[in-house]
mmCIF file of the N, C-alpha and C atoms, coordinates in Angstrom:
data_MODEL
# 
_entry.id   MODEL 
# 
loop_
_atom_site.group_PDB 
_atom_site.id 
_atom_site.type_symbol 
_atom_site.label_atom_id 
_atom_site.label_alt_id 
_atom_site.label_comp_id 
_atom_site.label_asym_id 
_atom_site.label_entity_id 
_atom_site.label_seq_id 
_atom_site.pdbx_PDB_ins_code 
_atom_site.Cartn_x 
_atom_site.Cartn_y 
_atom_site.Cartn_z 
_atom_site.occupancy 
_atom_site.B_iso_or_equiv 
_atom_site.pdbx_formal_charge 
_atom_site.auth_seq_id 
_atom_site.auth_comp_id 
_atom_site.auth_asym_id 
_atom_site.auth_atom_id 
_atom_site.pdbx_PDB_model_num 
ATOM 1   N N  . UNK A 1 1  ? 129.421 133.357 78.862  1.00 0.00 ? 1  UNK A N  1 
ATOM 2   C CA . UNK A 1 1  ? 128.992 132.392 79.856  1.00 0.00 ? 1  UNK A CA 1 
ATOM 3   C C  . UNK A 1 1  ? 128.215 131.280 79.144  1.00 0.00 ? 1  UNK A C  1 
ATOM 4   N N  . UNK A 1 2  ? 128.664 130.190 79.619  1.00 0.00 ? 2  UNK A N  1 
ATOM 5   C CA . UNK A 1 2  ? 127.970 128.941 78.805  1.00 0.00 ? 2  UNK A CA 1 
ATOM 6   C C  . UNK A 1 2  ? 126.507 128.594 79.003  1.00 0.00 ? 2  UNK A C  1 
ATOM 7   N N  . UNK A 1 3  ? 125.900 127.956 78.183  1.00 0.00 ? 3  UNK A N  1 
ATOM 8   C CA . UNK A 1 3  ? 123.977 128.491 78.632  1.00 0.00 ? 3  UNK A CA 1 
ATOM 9   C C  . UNK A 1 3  ? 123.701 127.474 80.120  1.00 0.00 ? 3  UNK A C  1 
ATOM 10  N N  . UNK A 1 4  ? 124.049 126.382 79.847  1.00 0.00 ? 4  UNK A N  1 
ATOM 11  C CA . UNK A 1 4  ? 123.623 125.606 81.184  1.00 0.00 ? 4  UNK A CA 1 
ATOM 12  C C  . UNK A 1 4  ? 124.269 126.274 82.688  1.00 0.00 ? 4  UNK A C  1 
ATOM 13  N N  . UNK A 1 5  ? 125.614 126.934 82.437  1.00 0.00 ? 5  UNK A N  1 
ATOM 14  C CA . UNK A 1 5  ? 125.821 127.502 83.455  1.00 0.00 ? 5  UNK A CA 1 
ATOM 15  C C  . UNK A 1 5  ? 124.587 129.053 83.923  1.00 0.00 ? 5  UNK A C  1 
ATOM 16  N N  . UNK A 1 6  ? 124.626 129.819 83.157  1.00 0.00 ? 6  UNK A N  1 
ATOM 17  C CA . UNK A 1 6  ? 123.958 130.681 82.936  1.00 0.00 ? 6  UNK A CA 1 
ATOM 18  C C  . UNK A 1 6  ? 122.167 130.483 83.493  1.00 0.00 ? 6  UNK A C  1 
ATOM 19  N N  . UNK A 1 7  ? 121.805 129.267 83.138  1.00 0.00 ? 7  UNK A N  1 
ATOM 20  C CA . UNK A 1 7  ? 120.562 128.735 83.521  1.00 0.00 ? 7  UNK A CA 1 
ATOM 21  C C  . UNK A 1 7  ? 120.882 128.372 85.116  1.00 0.00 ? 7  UNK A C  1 
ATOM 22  N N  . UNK A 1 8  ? 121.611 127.569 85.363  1.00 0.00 ? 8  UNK A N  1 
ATOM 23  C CA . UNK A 1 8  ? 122.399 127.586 86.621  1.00 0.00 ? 8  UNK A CA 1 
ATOM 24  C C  . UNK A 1 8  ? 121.982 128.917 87.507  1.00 0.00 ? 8  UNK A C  1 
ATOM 25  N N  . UNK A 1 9  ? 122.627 130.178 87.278  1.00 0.00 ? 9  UNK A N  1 
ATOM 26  C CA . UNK A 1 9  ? 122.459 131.160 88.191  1.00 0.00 ? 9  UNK A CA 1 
ATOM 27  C C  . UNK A 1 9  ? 121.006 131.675 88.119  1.00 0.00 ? 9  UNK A C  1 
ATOM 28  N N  . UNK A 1 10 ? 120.334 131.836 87.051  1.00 0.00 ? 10 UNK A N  1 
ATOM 29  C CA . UNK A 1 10 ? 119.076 131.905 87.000  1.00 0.00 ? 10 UNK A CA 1 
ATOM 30  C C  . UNK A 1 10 ? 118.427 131.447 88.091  1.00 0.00 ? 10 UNK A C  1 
ATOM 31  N N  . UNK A 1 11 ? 118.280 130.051 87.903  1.00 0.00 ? 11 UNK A N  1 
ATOM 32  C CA . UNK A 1 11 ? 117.385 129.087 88.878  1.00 0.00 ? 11 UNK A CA 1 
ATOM 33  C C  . UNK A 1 11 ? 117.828 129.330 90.623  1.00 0.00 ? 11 UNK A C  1 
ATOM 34  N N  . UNK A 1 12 ? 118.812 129.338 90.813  1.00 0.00 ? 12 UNK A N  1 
ATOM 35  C CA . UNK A 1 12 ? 120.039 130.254 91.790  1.00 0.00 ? 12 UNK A CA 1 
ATOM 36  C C  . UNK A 1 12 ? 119.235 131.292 92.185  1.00 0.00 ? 12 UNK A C  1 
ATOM 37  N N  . UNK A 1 13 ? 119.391 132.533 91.843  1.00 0.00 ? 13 UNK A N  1 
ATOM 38  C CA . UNK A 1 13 ? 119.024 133.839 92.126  1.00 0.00 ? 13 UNK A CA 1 
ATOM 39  C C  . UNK A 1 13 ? 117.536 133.884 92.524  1.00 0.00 ? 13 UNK A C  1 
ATOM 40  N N  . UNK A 1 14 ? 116.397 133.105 91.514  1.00 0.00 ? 14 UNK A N  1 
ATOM 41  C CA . UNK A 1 14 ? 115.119 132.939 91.309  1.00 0.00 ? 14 UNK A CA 1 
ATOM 42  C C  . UNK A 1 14 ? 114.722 132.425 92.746  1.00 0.00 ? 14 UNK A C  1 
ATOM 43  N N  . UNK A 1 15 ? 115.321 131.617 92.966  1.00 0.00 ? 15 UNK A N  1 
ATOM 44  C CA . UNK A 1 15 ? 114.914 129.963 94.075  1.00 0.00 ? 15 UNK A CA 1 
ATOM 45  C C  . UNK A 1 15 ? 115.416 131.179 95.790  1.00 0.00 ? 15 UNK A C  1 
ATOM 46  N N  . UNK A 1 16 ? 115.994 131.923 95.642  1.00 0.00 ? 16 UNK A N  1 
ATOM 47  C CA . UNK A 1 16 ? 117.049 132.536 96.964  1.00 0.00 ? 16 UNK A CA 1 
ATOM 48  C C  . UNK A 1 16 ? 115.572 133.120 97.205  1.00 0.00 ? 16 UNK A C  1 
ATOM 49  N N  . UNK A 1 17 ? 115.260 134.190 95.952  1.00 0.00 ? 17 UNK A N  1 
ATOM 50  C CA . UNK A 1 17 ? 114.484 135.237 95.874  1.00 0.00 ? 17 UNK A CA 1 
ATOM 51  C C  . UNK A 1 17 ? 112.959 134.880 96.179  1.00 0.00 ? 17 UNK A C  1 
ATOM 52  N N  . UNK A 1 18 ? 112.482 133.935 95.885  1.00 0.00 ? 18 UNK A N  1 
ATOM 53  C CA . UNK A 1 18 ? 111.408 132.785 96.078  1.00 0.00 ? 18 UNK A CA 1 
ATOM 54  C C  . UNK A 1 18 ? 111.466 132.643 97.754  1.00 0.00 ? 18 UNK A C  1 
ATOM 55  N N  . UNK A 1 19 ? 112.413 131.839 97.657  1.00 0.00 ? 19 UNK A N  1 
ATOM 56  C CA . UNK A 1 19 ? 112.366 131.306 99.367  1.00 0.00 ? 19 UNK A CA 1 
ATOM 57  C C  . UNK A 1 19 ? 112.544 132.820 100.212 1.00 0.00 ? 19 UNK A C  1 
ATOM 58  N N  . UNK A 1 20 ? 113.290 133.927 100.112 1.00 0.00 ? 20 UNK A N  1 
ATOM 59  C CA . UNK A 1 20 ? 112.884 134.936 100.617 1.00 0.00 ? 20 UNK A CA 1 
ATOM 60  C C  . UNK A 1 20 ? 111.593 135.273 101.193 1.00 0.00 ? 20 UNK A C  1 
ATOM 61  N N  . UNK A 1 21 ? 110.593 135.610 99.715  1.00 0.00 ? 21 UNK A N  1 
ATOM 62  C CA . UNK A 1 21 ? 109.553 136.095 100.366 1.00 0.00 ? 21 UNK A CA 1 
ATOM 63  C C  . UNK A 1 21 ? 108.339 135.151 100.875 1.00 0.00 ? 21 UNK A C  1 
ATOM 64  N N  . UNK A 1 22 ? 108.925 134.037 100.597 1.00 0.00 ? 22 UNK A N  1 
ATOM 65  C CA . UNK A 1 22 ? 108.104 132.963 101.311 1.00 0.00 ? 22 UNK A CA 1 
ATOM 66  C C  . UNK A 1 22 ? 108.203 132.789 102.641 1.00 0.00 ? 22 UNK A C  1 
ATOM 67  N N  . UNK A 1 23 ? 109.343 132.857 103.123 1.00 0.00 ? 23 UNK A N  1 
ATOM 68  C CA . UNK A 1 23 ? 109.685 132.996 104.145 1.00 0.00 ? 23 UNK A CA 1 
ATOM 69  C C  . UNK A 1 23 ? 109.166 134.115 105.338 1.00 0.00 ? 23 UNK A C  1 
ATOM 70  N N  . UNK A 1 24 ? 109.497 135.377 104.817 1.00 0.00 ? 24 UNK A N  1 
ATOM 71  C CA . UNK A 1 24 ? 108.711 136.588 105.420 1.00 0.00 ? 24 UNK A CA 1 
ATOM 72  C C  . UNK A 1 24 ? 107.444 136.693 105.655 1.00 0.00 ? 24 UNK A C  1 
ATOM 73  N N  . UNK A 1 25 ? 106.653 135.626 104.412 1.00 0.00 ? 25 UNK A N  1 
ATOM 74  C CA . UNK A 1 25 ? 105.248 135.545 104.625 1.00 0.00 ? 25 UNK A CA 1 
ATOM 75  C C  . UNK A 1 25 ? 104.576 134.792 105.846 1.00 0.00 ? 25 UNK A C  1 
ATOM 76  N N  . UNK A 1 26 ? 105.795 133.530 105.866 1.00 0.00 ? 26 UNK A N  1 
ATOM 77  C CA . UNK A 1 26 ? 105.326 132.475 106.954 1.00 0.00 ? 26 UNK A CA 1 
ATOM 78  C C  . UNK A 1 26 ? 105.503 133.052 108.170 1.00 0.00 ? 26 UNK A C  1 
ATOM 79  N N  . UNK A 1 27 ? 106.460 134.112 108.369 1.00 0.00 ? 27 UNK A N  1 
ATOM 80  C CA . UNK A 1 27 ? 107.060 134.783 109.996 1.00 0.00 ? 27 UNK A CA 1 
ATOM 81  C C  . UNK A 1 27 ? 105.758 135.538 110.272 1.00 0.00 ? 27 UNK A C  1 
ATOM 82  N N  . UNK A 1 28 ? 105.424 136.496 108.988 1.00 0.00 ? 28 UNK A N  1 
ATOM 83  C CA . UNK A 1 28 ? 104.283 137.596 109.671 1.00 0.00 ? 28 UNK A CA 1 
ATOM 84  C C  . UNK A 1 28 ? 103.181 136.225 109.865 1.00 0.00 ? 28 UNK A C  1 
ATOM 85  N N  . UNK A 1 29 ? 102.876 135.541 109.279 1.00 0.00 ? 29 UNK A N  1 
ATOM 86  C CA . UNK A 1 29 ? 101.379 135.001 109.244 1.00 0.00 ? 29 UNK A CA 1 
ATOM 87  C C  . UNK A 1 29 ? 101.380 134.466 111.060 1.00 0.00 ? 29 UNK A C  1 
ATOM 88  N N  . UNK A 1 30 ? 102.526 133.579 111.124 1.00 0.00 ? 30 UNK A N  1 
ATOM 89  C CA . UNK A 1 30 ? 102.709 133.600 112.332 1.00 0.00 ? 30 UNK A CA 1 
ATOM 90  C C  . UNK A 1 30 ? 102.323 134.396 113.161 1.00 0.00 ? 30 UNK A C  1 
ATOM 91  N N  . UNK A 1 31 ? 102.903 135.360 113.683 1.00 0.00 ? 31 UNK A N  1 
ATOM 92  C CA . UNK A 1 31 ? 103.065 136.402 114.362 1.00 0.00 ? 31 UNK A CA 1 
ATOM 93  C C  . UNK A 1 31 ? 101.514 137.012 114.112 1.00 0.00 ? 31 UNK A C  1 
ATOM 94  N N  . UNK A 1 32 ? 100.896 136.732 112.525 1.00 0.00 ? 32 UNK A N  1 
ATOM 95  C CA . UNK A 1 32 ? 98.984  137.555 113.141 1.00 0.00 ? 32 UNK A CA 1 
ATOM 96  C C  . UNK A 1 32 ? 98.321  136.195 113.551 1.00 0.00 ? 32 UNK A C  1 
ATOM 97  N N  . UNK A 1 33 ? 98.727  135.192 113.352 1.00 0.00 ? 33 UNK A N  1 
ATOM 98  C CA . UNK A 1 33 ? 97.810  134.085 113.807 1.00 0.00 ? 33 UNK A CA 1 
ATOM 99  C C  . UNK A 1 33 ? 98.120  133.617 115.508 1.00 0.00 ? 33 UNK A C  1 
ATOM 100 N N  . UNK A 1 34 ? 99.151  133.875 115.848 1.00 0.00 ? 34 UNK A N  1 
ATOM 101 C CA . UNK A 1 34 ? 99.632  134.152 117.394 1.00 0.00 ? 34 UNK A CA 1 
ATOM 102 C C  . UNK A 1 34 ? 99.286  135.347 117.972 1.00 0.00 ? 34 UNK A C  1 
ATOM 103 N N  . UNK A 1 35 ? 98.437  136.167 117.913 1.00 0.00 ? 35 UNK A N  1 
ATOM 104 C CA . UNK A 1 35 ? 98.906  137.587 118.063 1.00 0.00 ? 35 UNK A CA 1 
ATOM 105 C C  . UNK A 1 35 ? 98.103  137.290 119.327 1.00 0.00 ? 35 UNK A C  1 
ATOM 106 N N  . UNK A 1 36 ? 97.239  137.514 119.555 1.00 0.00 ? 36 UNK A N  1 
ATOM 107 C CA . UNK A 1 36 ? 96.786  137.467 121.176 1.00 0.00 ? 36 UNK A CA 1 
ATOM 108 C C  . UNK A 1 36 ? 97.555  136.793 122.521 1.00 0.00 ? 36 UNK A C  1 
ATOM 109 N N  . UNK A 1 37 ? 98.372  135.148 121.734 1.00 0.00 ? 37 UNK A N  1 
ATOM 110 C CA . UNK A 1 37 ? 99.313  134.698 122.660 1.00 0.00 ? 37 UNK A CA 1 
ATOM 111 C C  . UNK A 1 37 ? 100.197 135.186 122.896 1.00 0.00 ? 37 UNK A C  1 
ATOM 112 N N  . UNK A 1 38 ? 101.085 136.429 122.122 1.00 0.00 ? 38 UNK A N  1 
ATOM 113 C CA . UNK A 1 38 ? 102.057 137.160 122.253 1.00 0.00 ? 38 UNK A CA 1 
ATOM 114 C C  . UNK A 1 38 ? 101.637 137.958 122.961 1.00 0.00 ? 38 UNK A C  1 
ATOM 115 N N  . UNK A 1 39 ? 100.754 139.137 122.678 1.00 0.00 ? 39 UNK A N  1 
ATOM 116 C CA . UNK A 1 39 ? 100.614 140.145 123.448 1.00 0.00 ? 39 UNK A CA 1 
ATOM 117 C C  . UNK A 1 39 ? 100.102 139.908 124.943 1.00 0.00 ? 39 UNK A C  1 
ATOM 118 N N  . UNK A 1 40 ? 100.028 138.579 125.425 1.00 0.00 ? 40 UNK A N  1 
ATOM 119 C CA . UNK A 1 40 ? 99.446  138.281 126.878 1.00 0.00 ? 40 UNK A CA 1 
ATOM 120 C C  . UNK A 1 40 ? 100.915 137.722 127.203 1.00 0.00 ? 40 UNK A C  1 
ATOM 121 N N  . UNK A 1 41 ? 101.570 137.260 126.477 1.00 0.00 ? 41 UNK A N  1 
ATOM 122 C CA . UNK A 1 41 ? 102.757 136.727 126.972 1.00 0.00 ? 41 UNK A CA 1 
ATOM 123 C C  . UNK A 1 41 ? 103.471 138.344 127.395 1.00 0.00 ? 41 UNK A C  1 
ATOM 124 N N  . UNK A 1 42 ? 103.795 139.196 126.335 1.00 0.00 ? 42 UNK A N  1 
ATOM 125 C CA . UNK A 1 42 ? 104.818 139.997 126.668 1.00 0.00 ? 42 UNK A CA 1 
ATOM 126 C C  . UNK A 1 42 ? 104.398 140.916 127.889 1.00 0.00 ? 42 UNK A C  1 
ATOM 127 N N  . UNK A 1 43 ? 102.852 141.230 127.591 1.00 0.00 ? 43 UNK A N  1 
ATOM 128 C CA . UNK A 1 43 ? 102.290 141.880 129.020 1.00 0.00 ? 43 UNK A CA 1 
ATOM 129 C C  . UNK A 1 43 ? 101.863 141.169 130.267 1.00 0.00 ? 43 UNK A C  1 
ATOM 130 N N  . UNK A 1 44 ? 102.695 139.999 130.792 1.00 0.00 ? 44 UNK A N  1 
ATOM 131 C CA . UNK A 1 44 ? 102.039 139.263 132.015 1.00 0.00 ? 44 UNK A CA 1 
ATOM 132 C C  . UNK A 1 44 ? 102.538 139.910 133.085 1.00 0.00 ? 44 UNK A C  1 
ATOM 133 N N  . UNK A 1 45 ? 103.451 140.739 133.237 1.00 0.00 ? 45 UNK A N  1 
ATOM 134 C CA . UNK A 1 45 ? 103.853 141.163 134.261 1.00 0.00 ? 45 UNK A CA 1 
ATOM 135 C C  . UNK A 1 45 ? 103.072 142.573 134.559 1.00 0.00 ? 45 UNK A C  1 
ATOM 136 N N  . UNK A 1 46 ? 102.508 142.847 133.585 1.00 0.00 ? 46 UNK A N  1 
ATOM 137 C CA . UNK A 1 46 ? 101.586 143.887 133.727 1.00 0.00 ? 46 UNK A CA 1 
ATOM 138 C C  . UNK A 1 46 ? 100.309 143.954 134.112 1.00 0.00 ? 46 UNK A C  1 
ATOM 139 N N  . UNK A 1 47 ? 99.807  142.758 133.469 1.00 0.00 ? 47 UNK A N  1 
ATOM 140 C CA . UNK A 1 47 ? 98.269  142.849 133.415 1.00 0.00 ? 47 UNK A CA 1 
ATOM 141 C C  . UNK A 1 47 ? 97.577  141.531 134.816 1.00 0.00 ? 47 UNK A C  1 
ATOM 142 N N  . UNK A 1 48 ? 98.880  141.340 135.809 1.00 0.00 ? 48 UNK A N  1 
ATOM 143 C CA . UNK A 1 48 ? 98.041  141.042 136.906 1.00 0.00 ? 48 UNK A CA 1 
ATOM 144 C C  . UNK A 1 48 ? 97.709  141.997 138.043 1.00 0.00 ? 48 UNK A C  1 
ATOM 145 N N  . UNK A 1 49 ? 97.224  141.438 138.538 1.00 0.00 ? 49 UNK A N  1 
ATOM 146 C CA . UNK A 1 49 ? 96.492  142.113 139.905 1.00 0.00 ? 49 UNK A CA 1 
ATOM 147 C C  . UNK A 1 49 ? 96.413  141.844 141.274 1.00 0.00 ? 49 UNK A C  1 
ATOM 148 N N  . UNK A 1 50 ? 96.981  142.610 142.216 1.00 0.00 ? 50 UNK A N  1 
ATOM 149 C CA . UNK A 1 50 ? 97.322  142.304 143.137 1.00 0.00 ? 50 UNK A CA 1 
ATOM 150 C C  . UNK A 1 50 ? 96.026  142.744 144.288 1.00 0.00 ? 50 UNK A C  1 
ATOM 151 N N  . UNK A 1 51 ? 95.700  141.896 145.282 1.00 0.00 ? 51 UNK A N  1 
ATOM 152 C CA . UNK A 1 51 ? 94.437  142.236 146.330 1.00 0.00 ? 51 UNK A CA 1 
ATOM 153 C C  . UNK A 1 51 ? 95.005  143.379 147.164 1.00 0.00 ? 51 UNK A C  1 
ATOM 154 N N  . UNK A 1 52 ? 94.217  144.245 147.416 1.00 0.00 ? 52 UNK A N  1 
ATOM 155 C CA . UNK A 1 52 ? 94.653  145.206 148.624 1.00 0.00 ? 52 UNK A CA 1 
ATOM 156 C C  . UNK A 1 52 ? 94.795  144.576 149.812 1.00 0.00 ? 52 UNK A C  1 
ATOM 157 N N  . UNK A 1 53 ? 95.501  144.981 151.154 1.00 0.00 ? 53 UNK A N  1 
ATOM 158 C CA . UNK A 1 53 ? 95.651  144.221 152.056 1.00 0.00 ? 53 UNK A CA 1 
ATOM 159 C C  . UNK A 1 53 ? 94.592  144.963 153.095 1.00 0.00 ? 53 UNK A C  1 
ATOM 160 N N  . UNK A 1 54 ? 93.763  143.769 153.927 1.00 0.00 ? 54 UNK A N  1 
ATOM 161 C CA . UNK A 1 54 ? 93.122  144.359 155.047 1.00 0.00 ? 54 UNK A CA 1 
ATOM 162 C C  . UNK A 1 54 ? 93.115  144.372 156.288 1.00 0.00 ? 54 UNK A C  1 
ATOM 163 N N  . UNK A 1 55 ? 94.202  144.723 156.410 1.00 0.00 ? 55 UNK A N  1 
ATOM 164 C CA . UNK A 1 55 ? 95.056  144.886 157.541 1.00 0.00 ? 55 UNK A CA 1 
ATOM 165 C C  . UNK A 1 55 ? 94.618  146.228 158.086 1.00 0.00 ? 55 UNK A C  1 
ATOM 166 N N  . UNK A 1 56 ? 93.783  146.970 157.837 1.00 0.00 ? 56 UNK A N  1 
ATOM 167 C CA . UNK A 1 56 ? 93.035  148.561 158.411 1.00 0.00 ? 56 UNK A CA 1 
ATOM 168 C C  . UNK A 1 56 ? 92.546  148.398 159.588 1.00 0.00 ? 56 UNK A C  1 
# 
């Protein structure tokens, strides 16, 4: 394999592998720096409250 090609896949493989875990980092950081807006979002149907009726 010729060297510039060879350097080629290097930088290739390196740059995929790079942006990978950069990537994963930015999703979780997300996801802990949102975390309270999520968990009120996914539980809204739960965490209201309905008045008793006084109709007795």
């Amino acid at each position: 394999m010729p060297w510039r090609k060879s350097i080629f896949w290097i930088h290739l493989v390196s740059g995929l592998v790079t942006g990978t875990v950069v990537l994963i980092m930015s999703v979780t950081g997300i996801l802990i720096a949102f975390e309270e807006e999520i968990l009120e979002w996914i539980d809204r149907d739960v965490s209201k409250v309905s008045s008793p009726d006084n109709n007795t």
